[in-house]
C-alpha positions in Angstrom: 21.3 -16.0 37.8 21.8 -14.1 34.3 19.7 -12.1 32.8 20.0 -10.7 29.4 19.3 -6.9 28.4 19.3 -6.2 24.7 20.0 -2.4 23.7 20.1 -0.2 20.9 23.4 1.4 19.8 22.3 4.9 21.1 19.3 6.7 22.9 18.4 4.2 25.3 16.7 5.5 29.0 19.3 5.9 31.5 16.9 5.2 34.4 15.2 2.3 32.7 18.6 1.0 32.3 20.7 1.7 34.9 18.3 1.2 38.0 17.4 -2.3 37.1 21.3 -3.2 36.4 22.0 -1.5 39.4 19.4 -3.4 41.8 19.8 -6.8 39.7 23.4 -6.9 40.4 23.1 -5.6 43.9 21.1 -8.7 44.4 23.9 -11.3 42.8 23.1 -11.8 39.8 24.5 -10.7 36.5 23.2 -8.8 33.8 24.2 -9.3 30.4 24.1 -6.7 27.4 23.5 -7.4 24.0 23.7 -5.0 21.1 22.7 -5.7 17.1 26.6 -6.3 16.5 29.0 -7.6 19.8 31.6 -5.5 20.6 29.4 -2.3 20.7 29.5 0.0 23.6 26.1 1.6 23.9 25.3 5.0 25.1 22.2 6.3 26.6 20.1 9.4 25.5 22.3 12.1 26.0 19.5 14.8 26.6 18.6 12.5 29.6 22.0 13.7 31.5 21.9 17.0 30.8 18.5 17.8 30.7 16.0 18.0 27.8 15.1 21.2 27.7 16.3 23.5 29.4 18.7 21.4 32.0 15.0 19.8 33.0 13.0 16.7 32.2 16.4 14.6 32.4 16.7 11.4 34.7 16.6 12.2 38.5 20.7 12.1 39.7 20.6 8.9 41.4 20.2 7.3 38.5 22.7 9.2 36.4 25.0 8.2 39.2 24.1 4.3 38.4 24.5 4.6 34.4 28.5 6.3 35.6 28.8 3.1 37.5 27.2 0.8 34.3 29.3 2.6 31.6 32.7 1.9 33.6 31.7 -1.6 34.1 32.9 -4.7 32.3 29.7 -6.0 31.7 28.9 -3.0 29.5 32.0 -3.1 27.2 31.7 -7.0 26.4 28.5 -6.8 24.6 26.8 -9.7 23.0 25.5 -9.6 19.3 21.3 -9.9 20.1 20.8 -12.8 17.4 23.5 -14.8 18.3 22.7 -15.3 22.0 22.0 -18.6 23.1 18.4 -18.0 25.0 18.9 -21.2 27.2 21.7 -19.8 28.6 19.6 -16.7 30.8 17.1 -16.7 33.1 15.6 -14.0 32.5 15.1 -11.0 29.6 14.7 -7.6 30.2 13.8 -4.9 27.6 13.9 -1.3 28.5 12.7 1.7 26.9 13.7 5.5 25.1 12.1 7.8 22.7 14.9 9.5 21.3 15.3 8.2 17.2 18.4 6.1 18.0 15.6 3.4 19.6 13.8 2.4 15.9 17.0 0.3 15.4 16.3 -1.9 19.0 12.2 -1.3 18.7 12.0 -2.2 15.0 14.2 -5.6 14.5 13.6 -8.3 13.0 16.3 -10.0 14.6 15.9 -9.3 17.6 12.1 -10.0 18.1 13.0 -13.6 16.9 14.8 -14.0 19.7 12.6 -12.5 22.1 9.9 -14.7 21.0 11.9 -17.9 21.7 12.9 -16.2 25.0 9.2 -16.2 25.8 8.6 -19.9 24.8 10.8 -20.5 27.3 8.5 -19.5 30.1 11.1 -17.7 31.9 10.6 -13.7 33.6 10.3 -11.1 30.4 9.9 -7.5 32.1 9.2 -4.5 29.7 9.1 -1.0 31.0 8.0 2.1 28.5 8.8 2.0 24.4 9.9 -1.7 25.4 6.6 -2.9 25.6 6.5 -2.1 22.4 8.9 -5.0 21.1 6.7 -7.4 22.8 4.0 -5.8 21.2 5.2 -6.3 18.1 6.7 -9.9 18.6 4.6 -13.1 17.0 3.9 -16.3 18.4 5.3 -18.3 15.4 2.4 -20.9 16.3 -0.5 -17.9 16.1 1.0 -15.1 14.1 -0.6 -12.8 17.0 1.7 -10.7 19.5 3.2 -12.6 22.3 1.3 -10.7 24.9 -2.0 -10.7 22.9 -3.5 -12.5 26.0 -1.7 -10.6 28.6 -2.2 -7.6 31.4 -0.2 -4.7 30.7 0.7 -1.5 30.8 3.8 0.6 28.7 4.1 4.5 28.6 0.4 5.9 28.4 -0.5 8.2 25.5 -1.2 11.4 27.9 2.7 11.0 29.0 4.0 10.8 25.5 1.8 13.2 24.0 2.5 15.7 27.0 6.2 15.4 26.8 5.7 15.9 23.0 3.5 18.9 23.3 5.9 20.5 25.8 9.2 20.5 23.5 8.4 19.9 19.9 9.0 24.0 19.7 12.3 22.9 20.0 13.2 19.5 19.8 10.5 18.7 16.8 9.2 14.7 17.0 12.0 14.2 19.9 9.1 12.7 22.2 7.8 11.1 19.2 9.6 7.7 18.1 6.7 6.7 15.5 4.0 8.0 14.0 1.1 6.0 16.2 1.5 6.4 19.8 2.9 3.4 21.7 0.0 3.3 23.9 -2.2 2.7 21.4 0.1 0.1 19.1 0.1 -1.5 22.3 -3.5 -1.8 22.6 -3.9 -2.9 19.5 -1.8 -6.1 19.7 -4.4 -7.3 22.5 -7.3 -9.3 22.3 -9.4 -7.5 25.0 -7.4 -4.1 25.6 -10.1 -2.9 27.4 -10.0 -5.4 30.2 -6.8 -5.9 29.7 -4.4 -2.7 29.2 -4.0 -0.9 32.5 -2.7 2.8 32.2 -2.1 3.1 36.0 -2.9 6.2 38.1 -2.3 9.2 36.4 1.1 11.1 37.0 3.1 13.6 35.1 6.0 14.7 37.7 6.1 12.6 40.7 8.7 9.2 40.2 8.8 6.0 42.9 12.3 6.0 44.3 14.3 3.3 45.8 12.1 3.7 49.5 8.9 4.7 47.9 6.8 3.5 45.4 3.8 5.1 46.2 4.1 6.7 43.0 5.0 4.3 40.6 3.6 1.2 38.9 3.3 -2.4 37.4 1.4 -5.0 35.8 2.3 -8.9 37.0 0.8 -11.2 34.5 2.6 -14.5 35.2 6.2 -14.7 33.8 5.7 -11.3 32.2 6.1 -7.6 34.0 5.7 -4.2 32.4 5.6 -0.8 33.8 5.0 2.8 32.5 8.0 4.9 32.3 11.3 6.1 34.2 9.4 7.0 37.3 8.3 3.0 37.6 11.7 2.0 37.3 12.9 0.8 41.0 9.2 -0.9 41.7 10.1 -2.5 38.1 13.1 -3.7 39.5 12.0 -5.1 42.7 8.9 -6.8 41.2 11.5 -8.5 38.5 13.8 -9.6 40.9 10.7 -11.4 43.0 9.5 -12.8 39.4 13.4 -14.2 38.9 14.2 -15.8 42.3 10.5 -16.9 42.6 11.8 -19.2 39.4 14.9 -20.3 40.9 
């Protein structure tokens, strides 16, 4: 099965990235990249490998192992151009998430939510994790000019996370943890009909991730085709739950 995974040039999570590629492909099936233009290598937030502040606050080294393995595979150098895709040809969409300023050019296209609205008219798995929510969120059904998940469970990165991880470095790193003005959490909420019955922020956490053999810690909303989770620490239960959602379909 294929899946397609669109990404901004730059700034991209390396967890939210590299674990699902990792686990997806483990499992047999391909994963696709797409980029605005085709040709484009893409590179992750760089802070995330060294360490935001500090050498701290980075992705965990597991999966800064996996984005080695992504960035030295073919699949990452032979990017597609994300308006040009033929949507038939997946059977599935993922969009991951990042903070740093090099998302606004994946969260904010035109282009690109196009596409992902005729990926969801397609009734096939759509999983979001973090700022990707966020593209979803600001995706129209073309036949109700509301947001594609307007009717749907979800979660995406809550506002105590983002304003936390703001509060923490902007002595140093200014609006780093800040991508726009409004918090996602609450552009989120905002494109639901209900979001008190149906946004779910998930049991608080500010340190403790899931990892590949726990996911005590992590979490998810299912809301038929559609998956979403909170942040990095989410990431492998993200990937599991997606790859149940894609051979559930096959």
């Amino acid at each position: 099965m294929r899946v397609l995974m669109p990404l901004p040039d730059n700034d991209f999570d390396v967890t939210e990235v590299a674990v699902p590629w990792r686990l997806i492909t483990d499992a047999g099936h391909q994963v696709v990249f797409a980029t605005e233009h085709a040709g484009v290598v893409p590179h992750a937030d760089p802070r995330l490998l060294s360490g935001v502040l500090f050498g701290q606050l980075g992705a965990e080294p597991e999966p800064k192992g996996f984005y080695q393995e992504l960035a030295d595979s073919p699949e990452f150098h032979a990017t597609q151009s994300w308006s040009q895709v033929d949507l038939t040809e997946f059977d599935g969409l993922i969009l991951p998430g990042g903070h740093a300023p090099g998302m606004r050019q994946y969260l904010g296209s035109a282009s690109l939510q196009r596409q992902v609205a005729r990926s969801w008219s397609l009734d096939r798995p759509v999983g979001a994790i973090c700022h990707g929510v966020l593209v979803l969120a600001r995706t129209q059904d073309p036949d109700t000019n509301a947001s594609v998940i307007a009717d749907r469970n979800t979660t995406c990165l809550p506002k105590y996370m983002e304003r936390g991880g703001y509060f923490i470095t902007a002595w140093r790193l200014g609006r780093y943890y800040r991508t726009y003005p409004a918090y996602v959490e609450d552009e989120v909420r905002a494109a639901l009909i209900d979001p008190r019955e149906q946004f779910h922020r998930g049991p608080r956490e500010l340190a403790r991730r899931g990892t590949a053999t726990d996911h005590s810690h992590a979490f998810t909303v299912i809301d038929g085709n559609y998956l979403s989770a909170r942040w990095p620490g989410d990431a492998y239960l993200f990937a599991d739950r997606y790859l149940e959602l894609l051979t559930s379909r096959s």
